[in-house]
C-alpha positions as a LaTeX table, in Angstrom:
\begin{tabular}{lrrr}
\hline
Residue & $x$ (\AA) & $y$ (\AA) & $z$ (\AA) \\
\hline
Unk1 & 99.22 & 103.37 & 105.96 \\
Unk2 & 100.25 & 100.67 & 108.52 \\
Unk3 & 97.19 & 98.26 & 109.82 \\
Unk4 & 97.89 & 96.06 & 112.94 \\
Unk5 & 96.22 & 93.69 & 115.09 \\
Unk6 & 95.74 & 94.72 & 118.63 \\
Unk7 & 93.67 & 92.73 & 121.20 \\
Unk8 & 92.09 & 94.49 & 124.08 \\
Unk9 & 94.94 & 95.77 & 126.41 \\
Unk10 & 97.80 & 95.58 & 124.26 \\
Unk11 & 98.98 & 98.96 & 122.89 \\
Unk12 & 101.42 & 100.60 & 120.40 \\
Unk13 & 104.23 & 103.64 & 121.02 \\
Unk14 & 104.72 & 106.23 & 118.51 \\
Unk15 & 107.72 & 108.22 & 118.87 \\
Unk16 & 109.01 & 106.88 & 122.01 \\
Unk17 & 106.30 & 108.84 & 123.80 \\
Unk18 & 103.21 & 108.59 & 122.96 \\
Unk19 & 101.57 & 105.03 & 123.89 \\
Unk20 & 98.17 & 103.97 & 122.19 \\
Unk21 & 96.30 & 100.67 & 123.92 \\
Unk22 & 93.28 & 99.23 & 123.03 \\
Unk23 & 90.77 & 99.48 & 125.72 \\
Unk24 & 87.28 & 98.10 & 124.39 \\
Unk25 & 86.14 & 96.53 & 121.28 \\
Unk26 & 82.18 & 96.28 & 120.68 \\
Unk27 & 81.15 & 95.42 & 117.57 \\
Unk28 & 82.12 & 97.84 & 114.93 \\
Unk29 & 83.74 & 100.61 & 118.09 \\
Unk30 & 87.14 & 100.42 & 119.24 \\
Unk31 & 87.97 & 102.48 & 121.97 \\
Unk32 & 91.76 & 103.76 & 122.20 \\
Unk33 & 93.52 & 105.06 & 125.12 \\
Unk34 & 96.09 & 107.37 & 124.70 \\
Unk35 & 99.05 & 108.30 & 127.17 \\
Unk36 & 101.41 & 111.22 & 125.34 \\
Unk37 & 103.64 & 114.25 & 126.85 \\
Unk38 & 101.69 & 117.22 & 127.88 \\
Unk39 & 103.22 & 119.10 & 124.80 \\
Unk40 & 101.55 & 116.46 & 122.63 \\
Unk41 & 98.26 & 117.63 & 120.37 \\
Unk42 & 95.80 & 115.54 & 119.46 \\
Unk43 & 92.79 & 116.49 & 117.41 \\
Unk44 & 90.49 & 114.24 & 115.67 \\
Unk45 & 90.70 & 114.50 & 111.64 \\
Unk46 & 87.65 & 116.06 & 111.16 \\
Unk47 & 88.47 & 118.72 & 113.47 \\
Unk48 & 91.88 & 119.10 & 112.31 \\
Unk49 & 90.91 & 119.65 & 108.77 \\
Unk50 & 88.50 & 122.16 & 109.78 \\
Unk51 & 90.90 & 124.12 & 111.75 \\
Unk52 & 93.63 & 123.82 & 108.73 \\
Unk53 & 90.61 & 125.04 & 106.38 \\
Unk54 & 89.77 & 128.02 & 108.33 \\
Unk55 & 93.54 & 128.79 & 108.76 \\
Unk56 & 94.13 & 128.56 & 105.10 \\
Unk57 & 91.12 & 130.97 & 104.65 \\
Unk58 & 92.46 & 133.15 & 106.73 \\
Unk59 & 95.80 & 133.49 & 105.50 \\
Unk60 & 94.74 & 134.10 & 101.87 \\
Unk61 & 92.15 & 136.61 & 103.43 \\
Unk62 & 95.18 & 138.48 & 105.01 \\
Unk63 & 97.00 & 138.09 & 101.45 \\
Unk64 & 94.97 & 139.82 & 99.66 \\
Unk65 & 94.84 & 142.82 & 102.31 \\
Unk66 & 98.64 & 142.97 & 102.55 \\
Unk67 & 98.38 & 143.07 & 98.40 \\
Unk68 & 95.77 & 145.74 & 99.11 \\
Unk69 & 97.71 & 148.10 & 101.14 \\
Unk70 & 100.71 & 147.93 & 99.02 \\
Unk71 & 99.03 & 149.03 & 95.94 \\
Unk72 & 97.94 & 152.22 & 98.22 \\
Unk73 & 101.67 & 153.50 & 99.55 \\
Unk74 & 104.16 & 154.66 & 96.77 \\
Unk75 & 107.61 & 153.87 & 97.31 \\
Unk76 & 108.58 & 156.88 & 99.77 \\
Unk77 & 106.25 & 155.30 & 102.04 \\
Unk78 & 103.51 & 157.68 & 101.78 \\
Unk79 & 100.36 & 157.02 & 101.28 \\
Unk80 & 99.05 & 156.90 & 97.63 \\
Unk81 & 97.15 & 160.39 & 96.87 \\
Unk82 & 98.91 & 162.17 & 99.32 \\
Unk83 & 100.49 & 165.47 & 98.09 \\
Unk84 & 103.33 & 166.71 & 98.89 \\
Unk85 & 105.56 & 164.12 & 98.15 \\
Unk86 & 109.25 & 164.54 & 99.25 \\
Unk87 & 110.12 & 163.03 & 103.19 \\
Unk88 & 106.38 & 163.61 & 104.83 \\
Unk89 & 107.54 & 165.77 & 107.46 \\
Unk90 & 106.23 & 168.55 & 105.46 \\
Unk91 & 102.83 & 170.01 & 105.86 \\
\hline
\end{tabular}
């Protein structure tokens, strides 16, 4: 992690676009202004590790139904159970 020393009105630039500056300081609050490319995202961390949680619930949630419905087709592509066998244009 990098620490610096900013006094109010003095900033930083990430990436060549993205310019942080120091607007207030009371007591144990630092307000930070931010000027960044329309493009740019910013989320608080909080609110970007909930969104990363429920996105990793998700996926595994959608894992286990792909697993699901691949255990129920054979390898002709017809669905498991289903008679007839053979290409499934037959009745």
């Amino acid at each position: 992690m990098l620490y610096l020393t900013r006094k109010i009105g003095e900033s930083i630039i990430i990436n060549n676009n993205i310019e942080v500056t120091v607007v207030e300081v009371r007591g144990k609050t630092v307000k930070l202004g931010f000027l960044f490319p329309k493009e740019a995202t910013i989320l608080r961390k909080e609110l970007h590790q909930k969104i990363t949680e429920q996105n990793m619930a998700a996926a595994s949630t959608q894992d286990a139904e792909l697993l699901d419905m691949e255990f129920n087709i054979d390898i002709s592509g017809n669905k498991a159970g289903n008679e007839g066998g053979g290409d499934g244009n037959k009745p």
